[in-house]
N, C-alpha and C positions, 0 to 999 in steps of 0.2 A: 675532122677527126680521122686520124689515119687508120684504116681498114685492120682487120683482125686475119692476121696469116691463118692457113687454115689448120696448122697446128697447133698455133696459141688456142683457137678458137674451142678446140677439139677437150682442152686444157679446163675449160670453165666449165664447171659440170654441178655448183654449188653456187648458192647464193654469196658465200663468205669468198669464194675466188672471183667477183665480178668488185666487191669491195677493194681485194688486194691490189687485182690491176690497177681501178678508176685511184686510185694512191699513186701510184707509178705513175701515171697520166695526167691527172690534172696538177694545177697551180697549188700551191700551199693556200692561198686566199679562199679557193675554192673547195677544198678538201675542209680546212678544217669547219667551214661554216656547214656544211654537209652535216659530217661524222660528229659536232661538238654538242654537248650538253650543257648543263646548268654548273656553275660551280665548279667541285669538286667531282662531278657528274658519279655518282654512289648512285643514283634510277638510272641515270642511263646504263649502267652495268647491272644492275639488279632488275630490267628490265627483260632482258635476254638472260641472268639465271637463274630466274625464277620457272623459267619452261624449264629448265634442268631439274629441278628440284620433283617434277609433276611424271610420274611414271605411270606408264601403260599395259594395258592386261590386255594378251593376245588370246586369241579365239580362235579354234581351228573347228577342220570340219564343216565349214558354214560356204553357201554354194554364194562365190562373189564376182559369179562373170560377167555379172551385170550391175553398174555402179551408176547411181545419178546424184550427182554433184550440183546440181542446181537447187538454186534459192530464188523466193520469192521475199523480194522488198518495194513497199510504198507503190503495190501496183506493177512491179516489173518483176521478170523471172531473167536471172543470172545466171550463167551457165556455173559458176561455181562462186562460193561464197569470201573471193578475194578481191579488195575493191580498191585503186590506185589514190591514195591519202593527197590532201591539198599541199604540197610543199612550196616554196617560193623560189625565183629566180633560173629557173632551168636555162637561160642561154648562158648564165653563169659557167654552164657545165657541158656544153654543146651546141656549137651553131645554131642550130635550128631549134635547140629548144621545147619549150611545151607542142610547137608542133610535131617534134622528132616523136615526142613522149605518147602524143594525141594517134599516130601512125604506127608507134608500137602497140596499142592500145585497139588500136583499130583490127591488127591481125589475130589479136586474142580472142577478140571478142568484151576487154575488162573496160570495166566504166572506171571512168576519172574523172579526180573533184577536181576542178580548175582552182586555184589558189589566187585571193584578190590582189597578193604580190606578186604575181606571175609575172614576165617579160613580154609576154607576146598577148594583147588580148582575147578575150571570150567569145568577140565575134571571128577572128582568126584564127583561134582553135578551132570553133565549131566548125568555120568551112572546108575544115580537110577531118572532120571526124565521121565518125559512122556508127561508133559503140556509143552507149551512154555515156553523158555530160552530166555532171553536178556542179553545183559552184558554192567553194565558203566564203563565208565571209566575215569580216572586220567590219563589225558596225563602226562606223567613221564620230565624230562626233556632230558634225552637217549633217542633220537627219535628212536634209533635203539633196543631197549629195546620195547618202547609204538608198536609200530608195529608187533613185535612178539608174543605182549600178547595179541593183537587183532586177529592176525592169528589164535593162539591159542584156543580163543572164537569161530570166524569164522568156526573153522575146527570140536569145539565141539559140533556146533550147534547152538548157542545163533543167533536169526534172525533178532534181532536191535543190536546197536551200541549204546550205550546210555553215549554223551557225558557231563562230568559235568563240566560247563563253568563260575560257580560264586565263585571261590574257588583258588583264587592265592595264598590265604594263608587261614587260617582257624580263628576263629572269637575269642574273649575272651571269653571264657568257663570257667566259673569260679568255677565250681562245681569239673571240669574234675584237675582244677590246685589247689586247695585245699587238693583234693585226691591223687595227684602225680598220676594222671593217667598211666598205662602199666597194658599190655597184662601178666595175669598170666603166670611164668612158664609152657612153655610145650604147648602154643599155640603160630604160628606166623602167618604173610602173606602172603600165597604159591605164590599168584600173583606178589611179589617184594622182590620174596628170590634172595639178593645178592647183591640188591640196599640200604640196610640199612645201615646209619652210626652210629657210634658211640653208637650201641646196639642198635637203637631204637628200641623200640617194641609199637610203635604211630605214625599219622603223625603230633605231635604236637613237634612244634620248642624246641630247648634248651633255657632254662630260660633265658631270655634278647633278644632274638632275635626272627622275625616273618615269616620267611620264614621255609622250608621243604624239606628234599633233597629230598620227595616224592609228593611234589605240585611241579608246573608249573607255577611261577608268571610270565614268558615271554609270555605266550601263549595267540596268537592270532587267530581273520579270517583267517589268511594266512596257518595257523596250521588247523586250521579245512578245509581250499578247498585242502590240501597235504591229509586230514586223507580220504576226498571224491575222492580222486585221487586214491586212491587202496584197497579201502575197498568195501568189496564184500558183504554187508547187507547195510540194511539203516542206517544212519546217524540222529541221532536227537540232539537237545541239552537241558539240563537239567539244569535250573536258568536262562531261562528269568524270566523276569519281567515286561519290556518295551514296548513299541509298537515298535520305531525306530529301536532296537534289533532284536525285530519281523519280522520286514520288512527286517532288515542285513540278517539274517538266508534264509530267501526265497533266496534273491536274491544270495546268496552264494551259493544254491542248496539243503540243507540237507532236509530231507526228514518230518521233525515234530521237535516240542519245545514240552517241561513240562515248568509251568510257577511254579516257586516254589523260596522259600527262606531258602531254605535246612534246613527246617524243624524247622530256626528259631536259629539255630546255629550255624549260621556267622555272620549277620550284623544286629544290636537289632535296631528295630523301624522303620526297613520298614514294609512296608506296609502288612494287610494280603492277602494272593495268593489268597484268594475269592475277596479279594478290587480291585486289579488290572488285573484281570482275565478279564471283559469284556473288556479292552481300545484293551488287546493286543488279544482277539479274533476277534473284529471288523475290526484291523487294516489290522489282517492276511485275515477276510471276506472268510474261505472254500479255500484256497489256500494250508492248507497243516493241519493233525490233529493237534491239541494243546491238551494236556492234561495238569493235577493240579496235585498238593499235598500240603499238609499241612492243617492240625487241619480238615479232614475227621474222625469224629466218629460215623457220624451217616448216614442210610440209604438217610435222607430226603436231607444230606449233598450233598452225591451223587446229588440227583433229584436237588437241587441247581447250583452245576457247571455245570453239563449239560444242563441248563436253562441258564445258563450265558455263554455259549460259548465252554466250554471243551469237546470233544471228550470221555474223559472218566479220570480216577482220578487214583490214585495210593497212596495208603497206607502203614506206615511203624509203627511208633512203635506200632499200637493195633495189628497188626499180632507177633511184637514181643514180647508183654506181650504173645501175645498166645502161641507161642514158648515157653516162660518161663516158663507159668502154666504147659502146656499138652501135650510138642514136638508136633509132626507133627499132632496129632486129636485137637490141641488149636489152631493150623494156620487156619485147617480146619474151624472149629469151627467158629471163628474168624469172617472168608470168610461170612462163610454160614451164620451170624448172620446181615451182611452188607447189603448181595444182597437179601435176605429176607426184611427185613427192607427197600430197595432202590425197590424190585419188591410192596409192601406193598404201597410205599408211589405214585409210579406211578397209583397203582389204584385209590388208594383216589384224585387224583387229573384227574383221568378222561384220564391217556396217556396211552398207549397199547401199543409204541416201543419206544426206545430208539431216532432211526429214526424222529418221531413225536415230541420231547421233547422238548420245547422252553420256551420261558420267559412267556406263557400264564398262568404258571403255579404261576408266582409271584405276589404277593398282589402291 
């Protein structure tokens, strides 16, 4: 990847100018699998203006020269409550890859969920990490397969379990099926070398058909209290949306939910994960963290979930435009550009901890 002059550099100042370049820079194969959504992608756009729509009541007069931006989840305390989302295929977008990404990560300080599509594996991520490790996963249909690549994670490190549960099959991608989407020559999926048919190098079905030999359309509750039967980290799951969902996951035991819609490319025209964020914080009421993702660009974004019930948020493609521009100092970068922005807007609004951050903050 060729180096950022130090004027262009000086030039990226916002998360939406690390998007414009990584456009300018990578391949059309890799941009649009990046940037694409579901369909007609209506959530991926209503994902991002639905924070527009969510307005702020400033607060003055209030002494804020002292701001703690740190959160505690599943036993660990995070210096701020932004957490690097599982996306797939990072050498797609950069040499180096989930390690470039692991190294960005590492100068921030921010935990990253390793993605079971990654390029590079869990235990080669781990050996150049430093910050916290999580790992999601794709229950496989091989329970005896899903299990060992959980060990796997478990033994490298990775201290949640991060299950993705909205995904039996994967959405109409219409950008990804135009493109004839696959994995360039000379990259694969260390996490599901051996389970691949018929060449794939995606987990996108053969033309006419909607299933995955690498999705799980069987999988149930019953598969998630067998995954909490011998898994040795916490347990969350990744695609609520629901309340009644909300309430199943407590009472099954796992440890936390992400309320998300997988970034907008599975099912076009639900709702966005800032719209249905407070039913299913309410419901849960402090019984177990909830966390968000989706259409997070801005710091004040941040101070919005958190105001609406999220424990903390999780971000995915503006780390990976960063990836694209700058390897691991564009992740960094990226990071730093958020929780600046998100410590920035805490002041203006008068809050001093994360702790303290509630909907007083809403117009």
């Amino acid at each position: 990847m060729t180096p950022l002059s130090p004027n262009r550099d000086s030039e990226l100042v916002c998360l939406a100018d690390y998007e414009a370049l990584a456009r300018e820079r990578l391949s059309l194969l890799a941009y649009e699998y990046v940037s694409g959504g579901a369909s007609d992608e209506v959530t991926l756009r209503w994902n991002e203006e639905a924070f527009h729509k969510i307005r702020l009541r400033q607060k003055i007069l209030t002494d804020v020269s002292n701001l703690d931006t740190r959160v505690t989840l599943f036993g660990e305390t995070l210096p701020y409550p932004i957490v690097l989302a599982p996306a797939a295929y990072h050498r797609l977008l950069h040499r180096d890859g989930e390690l470039a990404t692991a190294r960005g990560a590492n100068a921030v300080g921010a935990t990253l969920v390793v993605s079971t599509m990654a390029t590079t594996s869990v235990e080669e991520i781990a050996a150049v990490s430093s910050a916290p490790l999580w790992f999601q996963l794709y229950v496989q249909p091989d329970r005896g397969f899903t299990k060992s690549l959980v060990q796997r994670a478990e033994d490298a490190g990775c201290r949640v379990l991060c299950v993705t549960v909205d995904t039996p099959v994967i959405g109409t991608r219409n950008r990804e099926m135009r493109l004839q989407f696959a994995l360039p020559e000379g990259l694969d999926r260390p996490h599901l070398r051996g389970l691949e048919k018929h060449g794939e190098t995606t987990h996108r079905p053969r033309e006419g058909e909607i299933y995955s030999s690498t999705l799980d359309p069987s999988l149930t509750w019953k598969d998630i209290e067998w995954l909490l039967s011998w898994a040795r980290v916490p347990v969350i799951l990744k695609g609520v949306s629901h309340p009644d969902d909300a309430e199943k996951a407590i009472k099954t035991g796992v440890s936390g939910i992400i309320v998300s819609n997988h970034g907008a490319r599975n099912l076009d025209t639900v709702p966005a994960t800032i719209e249905v964020l407070p039913a299913v914080a309410e419901r849960v009421a402090g019984r177990m963290p909830v966390l968000m993702d989706g259409g997070i660009r801005r710091g004040t974004d941040v101070l919005k979930a958190i105001a609406l019930g999220a424990d903390a948020v999780l971000i995915g493609r503006p780390y990976l435009y960063g990836l694209a521009v700058a390897g691991a100092a564009g992740v960094a970068r990226v990071v730093d550009i958020l929780r600046a922005e998100f410590a920035m807007a805490m002041a203006l609004t008068g809050t001093t901890s994360v702790a303290s951050l509630n909907a007083s903050v809403l117009w």
